[in-house]
N, C-alpha and C positions, 0 to 999 in steps of 0.2 A: 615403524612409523605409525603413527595413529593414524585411522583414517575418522576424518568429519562427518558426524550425524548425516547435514545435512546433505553431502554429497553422496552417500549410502541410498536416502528418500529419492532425490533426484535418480540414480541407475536404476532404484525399484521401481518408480515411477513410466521412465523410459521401457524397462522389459515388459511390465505390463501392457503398457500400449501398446507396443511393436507386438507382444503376443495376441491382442485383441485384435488387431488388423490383419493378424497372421489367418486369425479362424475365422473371421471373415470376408477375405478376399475375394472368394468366389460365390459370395452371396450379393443377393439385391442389391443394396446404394452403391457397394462398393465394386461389385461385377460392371456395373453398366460404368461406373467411371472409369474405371478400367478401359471399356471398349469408347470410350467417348475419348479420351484421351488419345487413345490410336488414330481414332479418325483426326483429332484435332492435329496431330503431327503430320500424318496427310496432305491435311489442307494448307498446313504449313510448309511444308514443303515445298509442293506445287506440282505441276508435271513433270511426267521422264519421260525418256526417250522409247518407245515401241519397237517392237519387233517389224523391220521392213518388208519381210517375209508373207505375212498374214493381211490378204486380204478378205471385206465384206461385202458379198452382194446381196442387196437388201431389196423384199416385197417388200414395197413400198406403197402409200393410200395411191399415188399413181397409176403407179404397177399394175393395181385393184382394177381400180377406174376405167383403164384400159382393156383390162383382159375378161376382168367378171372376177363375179362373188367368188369366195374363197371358200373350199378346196377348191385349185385349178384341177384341170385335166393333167396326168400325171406325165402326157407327152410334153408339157413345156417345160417341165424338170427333165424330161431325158435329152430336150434340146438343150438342157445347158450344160449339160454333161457333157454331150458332145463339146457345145464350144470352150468351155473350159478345160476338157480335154487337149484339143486343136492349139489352146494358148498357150499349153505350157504349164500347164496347173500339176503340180506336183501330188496333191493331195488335196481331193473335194468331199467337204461333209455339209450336209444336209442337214439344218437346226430345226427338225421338222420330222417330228413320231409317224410314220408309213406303216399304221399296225392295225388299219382296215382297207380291203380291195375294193377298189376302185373297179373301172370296165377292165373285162379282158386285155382285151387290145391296147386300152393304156398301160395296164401294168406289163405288158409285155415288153412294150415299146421302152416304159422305164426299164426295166430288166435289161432287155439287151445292150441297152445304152452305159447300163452300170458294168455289166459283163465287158463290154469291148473298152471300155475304160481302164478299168482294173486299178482305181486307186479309188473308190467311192468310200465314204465309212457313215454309216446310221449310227443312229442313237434309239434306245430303252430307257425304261424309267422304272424303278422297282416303285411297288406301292407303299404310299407313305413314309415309314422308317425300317420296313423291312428290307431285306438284303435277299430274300427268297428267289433265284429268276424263276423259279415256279410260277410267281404273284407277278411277274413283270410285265411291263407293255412292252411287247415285243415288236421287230418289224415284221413285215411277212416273209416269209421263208423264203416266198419267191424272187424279192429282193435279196433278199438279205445272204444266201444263199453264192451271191455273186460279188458282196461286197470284199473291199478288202480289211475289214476291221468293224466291229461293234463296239459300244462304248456307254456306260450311264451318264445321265444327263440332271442327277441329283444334286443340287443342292440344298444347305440348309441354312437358313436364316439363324445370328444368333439371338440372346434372348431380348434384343432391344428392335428386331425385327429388322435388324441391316445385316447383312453377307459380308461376309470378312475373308472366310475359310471357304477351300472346293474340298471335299474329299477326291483324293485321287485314286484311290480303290475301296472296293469291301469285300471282305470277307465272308464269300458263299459257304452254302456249304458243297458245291463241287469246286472249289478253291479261287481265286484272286478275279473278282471281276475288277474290269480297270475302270477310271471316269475317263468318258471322251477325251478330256483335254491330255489326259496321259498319255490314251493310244496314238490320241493323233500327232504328239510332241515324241514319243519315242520311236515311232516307225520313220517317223519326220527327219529324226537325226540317227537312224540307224543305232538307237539304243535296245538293252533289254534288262531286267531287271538282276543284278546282283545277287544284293543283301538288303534285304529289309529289318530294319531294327526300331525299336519304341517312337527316335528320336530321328531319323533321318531313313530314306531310301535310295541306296544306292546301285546305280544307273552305268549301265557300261556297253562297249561297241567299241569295233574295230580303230577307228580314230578320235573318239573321246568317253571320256569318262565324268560321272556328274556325284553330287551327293543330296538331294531334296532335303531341308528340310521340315517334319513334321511336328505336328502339334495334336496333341490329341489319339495319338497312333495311327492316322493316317489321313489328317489334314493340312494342306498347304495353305499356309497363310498369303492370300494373295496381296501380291505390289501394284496398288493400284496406279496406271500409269497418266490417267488421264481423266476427261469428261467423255461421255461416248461421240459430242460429233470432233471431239478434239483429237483422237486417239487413230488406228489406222487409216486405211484408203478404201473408203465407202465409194458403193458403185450401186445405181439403179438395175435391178435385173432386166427390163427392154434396154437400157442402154449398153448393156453387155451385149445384149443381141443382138441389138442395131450393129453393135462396132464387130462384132463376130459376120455378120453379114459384109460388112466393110473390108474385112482384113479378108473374107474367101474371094472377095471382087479386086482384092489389092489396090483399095483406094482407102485415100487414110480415115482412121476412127476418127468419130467423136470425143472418145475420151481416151485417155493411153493406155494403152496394153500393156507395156512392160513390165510395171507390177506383176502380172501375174505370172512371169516365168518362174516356173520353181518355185512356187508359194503354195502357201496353204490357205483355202478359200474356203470362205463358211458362206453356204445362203443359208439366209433366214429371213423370218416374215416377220418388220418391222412396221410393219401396217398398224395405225389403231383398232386396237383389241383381239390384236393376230398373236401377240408375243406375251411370254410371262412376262411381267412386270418384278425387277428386284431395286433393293433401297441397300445402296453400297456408300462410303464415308465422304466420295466426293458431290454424290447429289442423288436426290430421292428417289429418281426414277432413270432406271437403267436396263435393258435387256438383260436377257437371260444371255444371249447370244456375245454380246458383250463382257462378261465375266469369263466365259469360255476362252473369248479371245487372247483376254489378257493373261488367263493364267497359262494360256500357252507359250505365252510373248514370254514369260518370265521364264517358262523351263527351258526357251530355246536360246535365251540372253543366259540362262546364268541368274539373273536378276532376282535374287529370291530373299525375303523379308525372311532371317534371321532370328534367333532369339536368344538369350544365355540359360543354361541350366536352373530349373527352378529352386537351389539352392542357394542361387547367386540372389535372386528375388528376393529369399528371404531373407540373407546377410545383408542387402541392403537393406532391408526392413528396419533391420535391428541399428546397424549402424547409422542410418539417420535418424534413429526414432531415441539413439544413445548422445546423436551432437549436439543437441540441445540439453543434456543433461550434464554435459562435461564443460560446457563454455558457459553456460549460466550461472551467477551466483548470485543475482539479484543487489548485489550491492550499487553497480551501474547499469540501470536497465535502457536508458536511451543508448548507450552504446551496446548493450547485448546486440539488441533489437536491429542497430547498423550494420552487427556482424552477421546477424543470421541472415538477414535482407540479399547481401554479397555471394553468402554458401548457397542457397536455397537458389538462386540464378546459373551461378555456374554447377550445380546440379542440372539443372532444367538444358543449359546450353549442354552439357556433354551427353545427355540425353539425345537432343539433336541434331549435335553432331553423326552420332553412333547409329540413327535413324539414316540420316544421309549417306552411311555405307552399309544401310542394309542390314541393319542389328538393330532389334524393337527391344528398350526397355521399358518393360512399365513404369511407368514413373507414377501414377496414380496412388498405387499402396505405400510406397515410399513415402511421398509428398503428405497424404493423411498421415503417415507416422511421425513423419518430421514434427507437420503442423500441430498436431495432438501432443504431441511431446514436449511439444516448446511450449505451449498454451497452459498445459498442465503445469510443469516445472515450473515456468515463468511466474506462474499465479500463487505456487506454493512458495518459492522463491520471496518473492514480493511479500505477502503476509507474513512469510520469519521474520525478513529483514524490518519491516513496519512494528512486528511487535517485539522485537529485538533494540529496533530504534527509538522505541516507547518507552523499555525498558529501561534504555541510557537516559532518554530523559527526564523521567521517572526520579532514576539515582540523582542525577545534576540538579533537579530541586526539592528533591522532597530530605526532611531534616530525618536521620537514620533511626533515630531514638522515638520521635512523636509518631513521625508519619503522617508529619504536616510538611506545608510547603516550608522552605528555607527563605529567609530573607531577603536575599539578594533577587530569586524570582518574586516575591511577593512586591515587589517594588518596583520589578517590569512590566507587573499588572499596574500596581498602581500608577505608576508614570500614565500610561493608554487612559489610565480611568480620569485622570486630573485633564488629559488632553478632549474629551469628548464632552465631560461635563462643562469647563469653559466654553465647548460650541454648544450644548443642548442644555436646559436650563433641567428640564425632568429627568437628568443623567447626573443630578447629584447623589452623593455618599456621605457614608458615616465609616470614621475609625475606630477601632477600639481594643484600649492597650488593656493587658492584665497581666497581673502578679501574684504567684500562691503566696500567700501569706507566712511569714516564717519557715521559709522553706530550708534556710538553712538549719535551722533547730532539727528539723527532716532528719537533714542527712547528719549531724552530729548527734541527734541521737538514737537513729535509728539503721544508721548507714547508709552508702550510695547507691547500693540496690532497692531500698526500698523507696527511694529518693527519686532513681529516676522511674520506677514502678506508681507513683504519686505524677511524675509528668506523662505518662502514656494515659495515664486515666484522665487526669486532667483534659488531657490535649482531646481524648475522645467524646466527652461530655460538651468543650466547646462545639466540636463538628458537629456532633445531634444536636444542638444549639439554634442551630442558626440554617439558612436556606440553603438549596443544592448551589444554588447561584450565588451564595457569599463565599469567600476566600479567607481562609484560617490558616496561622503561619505562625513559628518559632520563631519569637526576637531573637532573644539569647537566652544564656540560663534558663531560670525562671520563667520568663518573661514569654506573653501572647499574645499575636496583634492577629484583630478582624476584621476585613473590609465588608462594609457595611452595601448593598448596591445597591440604589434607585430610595433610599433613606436618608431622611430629616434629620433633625439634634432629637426632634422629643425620641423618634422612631426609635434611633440608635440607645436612648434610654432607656428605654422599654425592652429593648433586645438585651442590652447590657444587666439590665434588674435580671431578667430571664435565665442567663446564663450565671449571674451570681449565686439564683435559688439552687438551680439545678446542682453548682459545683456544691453547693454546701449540703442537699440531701444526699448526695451521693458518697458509698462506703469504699474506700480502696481497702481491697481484701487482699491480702498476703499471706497464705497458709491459715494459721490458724487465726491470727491478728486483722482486726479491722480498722480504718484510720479516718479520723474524716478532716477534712482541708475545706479551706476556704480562700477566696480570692478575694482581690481589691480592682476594681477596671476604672479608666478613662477614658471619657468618648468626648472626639471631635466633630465636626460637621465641615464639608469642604466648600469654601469658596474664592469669588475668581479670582484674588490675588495669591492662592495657594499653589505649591507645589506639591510634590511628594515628600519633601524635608517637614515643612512646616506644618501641612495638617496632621503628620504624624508626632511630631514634638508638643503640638497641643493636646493630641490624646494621652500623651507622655505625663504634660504638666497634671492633667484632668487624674491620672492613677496616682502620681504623689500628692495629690490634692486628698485623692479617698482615703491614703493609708495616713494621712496627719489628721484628718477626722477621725480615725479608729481602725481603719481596713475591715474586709468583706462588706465593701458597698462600692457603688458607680457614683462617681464625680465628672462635673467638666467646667472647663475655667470659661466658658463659653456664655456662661447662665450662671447665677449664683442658685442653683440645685443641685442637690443630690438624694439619693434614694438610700 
């Protein structure tokens, strides 16, 4: 089976683009729409459901107000230790670097409070983008010493300056530091680590078993669940302690308790200009402490943003950057255009479905591949089919022999011409008939080749003849007719003289033979009782008017002149 030119240009067309979006993917326009598209699925979405597990007790500008400028004294942190201790708190971390001494006596106070606790966990922060704990902000030994777990508290913005990903560990060089949100979600559920591979971390314990997975080799894509005051069960740190003072006097709190049995409880300092400030897909300004939350929320649900093999990316790549190469042919482009309109949506929906269970496809690189593909194809498409279509019409009136117009179009022109000049007086015309002169002596004595080699030359001396905006046409045989446009009778004589000279200095050359011809023409003038029949019949009468005078000259029965 033969395959079509055009459908060959078309899949070259498609590979190339799909390959040019391929090597660009994770650069500039195309990286950031990548991650814009993620958020935009997001927002689309809307909220999920949080982990009921996780609560926030927030320094709050109250909080401040109340107690004094920030750093507090380190004994109102060991008081809350204790009372979250007392409630039921499963596990307490502190969103807040204790990696300068305070008094004695406070840090002691903290100390022992963490110590008789025994479920405390701090945070560090390596410097910048190093991984060194050499380099790291550490807490003080004398805490930290007593705590039940340490943890990094890095993240990293991506390059559009919004937080997507936590790393969940890095790779020291004395082996696996964890991020906070890891240690605190595997001690949390009684996990530890498996197997770690490129693509997923897998998480095992007595009564379950998990698999993360990773992006990057060892970032979690976080499921944003929420807005921060939409998302867990926020609590003032004096109102914990008011209701902790309540619940030792067994009289009821102010605010409920119950949350915090067996939870895991983050304070942090939510105060203005107490808290890192991060810009996550659901809105610009969101705690540090808040990212932490959620990504724990997610390892404790299960709830983890998904992704397919970056092979699958790229097959998609190809394959919709190849459907508009296979469905387009340009012949009916309003209905291409209805079809792709339909593909291109139920892409986009099954995208969003597959987001709804937790499986992110890009759809950004795809989408540009599609669209570029169809744009290009469509456009090459359309130019064949146009000069393909030109070409047909071309044929359907142009006479094969001259490479003048054919009769039957030169008379759909002139119809329009007779209809416009009746409304516009300065939209009149001239016709003008002509005849080679003994043409048949031509071809009997010199044969039909050089016969019709006398009408190609012929027929080409009329077109330099005459204006780009005159129309020059094959009667029949012999015979040539020109429409004359925005021309008089004298006009049309003068033109006609013109084209007489012309025919008659001119040599039709045949190898070694030269020949010279001469014509006889008729010209009419149009007016308003004319049609297309009759001012051509008078240019008709005006040519046998010239060849009974002697032929190679211009007659018109119009005037009793001729040239």
């Amino acid at each position: 089976m033969k395959i079509k030119k055009p459908f060959l240009l078309n899949i070259t067309i498609a590979i190339i683009v799909a390959s040019s979006v391929l090597i660009f993917a994770e650069k500039g326009f195309l990286k950031r729409l990548e991650l814009t598209s993620l958020d935009f699925l997001f927002r689309l979405r809307g909220p999920s459901l949080c982990n009921p597990h996780i609560v926030i007790v927030e320094i709050s500008d109250s909080d401040i107000a109340a107690i004094g400028r920030w750093p507090w004294r380190r004994r109102w942190h060991a008081l809350m230790v204790k009372a979250l201790g007392d409630l039921g708190v499963k596990s307490i971390y502190f969103d807040v670097l204790f990696s300068e001494k305070s008094s004695e006596e406070d840090d002691g106070l903290f100390s022992e409070a963490i110590k008789e606790a025994g479920n405390v966990y701090l945070p560090f922060a390596f410097s910048g983008r190093s991984t060194d704990s050499k380099n790291a902000l550490l807490p003080l030994e004398k805490l930290s010493s007593y705590t039940k777990g340490t943890g990094s508290i890095n993240i990293y913005p991506d390059i559009d300056g919004v937080l997507r990903r936590v790393p969940l560990f890095f790779m020291g060089e004395e082996g696996l530091d964890l991020h906070i949100t890891l240690k605190l979600a595997m001690d949390y559920l009684g996990l530890k680590i498996k197997k770690l591979r490129l693509d997923y971390l897998s998480l095992s314990g007595p009564k379950q078993k998990m698999k993360i997975p990773l992006l990057e080799k060892n970032k979690m894509l976080v499921n944003w669940t929420g807005k921060w005051e939409e998302t867990f069960k926020h609590y003032s740190f004096l109102d914990v302690l008011g209701a902790y003072q309540d619940f030792l006097k067994n009289q009821t709190a102010k605010i409920d308790l119950k949350p915090f049995k067996n939870s895991i409880c983050i304070v942090a300092a939510t105060a203005m200009g107490l808290y890192d400030i991060e810009s996550i897909p659901l809105e610009p300004v969101y705690p540090s402490a808040g990212i932490i939350a959620t990504a724990i929320s997610n390892i404790l649900d299960e709830g983890f943003m998904g992704t397919f093999p970056i092979w699958f990316n790229w097959l998609l790549i190809y394959i919709l950057a190849l459907a508009p190469a296979l469905l387009i042919s340009g012949d009916k482009p309003l209905r291409e255009i209805l079809l792709m309109i339909p593909a291109g949506a139920i892409f986009l929906i099954t995208v969003f479905l597959f987001f709804k269970r937790g499986i992110w496809i890009d759809f950004s690189a795809p989408l540009v591949s599609f669209s570029g593909s169809y744009l290009i194809v469509a456009t090459c498409n359309f130019v064949r089919v146009s000069v393909e279509k030109k070409g047909f019409f071309r044929l359907a009136v142009t006479d094969e022999l001259t490479a003048l117009y054919n009769i039957r179009y030169f008379k759909t022109i002139l119809r329009a011409e007779c209809l416009m000049a009746r409304v516009e007086a300065n939209k009149s015309f001239c016709i003008v008939m002509s005849d080679v002169d003994h043409f048949k002596h031509f071809n009997d004595t010199y044969g039909h080749q050089v016969g019709d080699l006398v009408l190609k030359e012929v027929a080409a001396v009329l077109k330099a003849s005459v204006r780009s905006s005159d129309i020059v046409a094959r009667y029949g045989g012999e015979e040539m007719i020109v429409l004359l446009r925005g021309t008089s009778l004298e006009g049309g004589l003068v033109a006609g003289k013109k084209i007489r000279e012309n025919v008659e200095k001119h040599l039709v050359k045949d190898e070694d033979n030269n020949y010279k011809v001469t014509i006889s023409l008729g010209v009419s003038s149009f007016n308003s009782q004319d049609n297309e029949e009759t001012v051509i019949k008078r240019a008709d009468q005006g040519l046998y008017k010239s060849k009974e005078l002697g032929r190679n000259r211009v007659a018109t029965i119009e005037k009793p002149s001729f040239l």
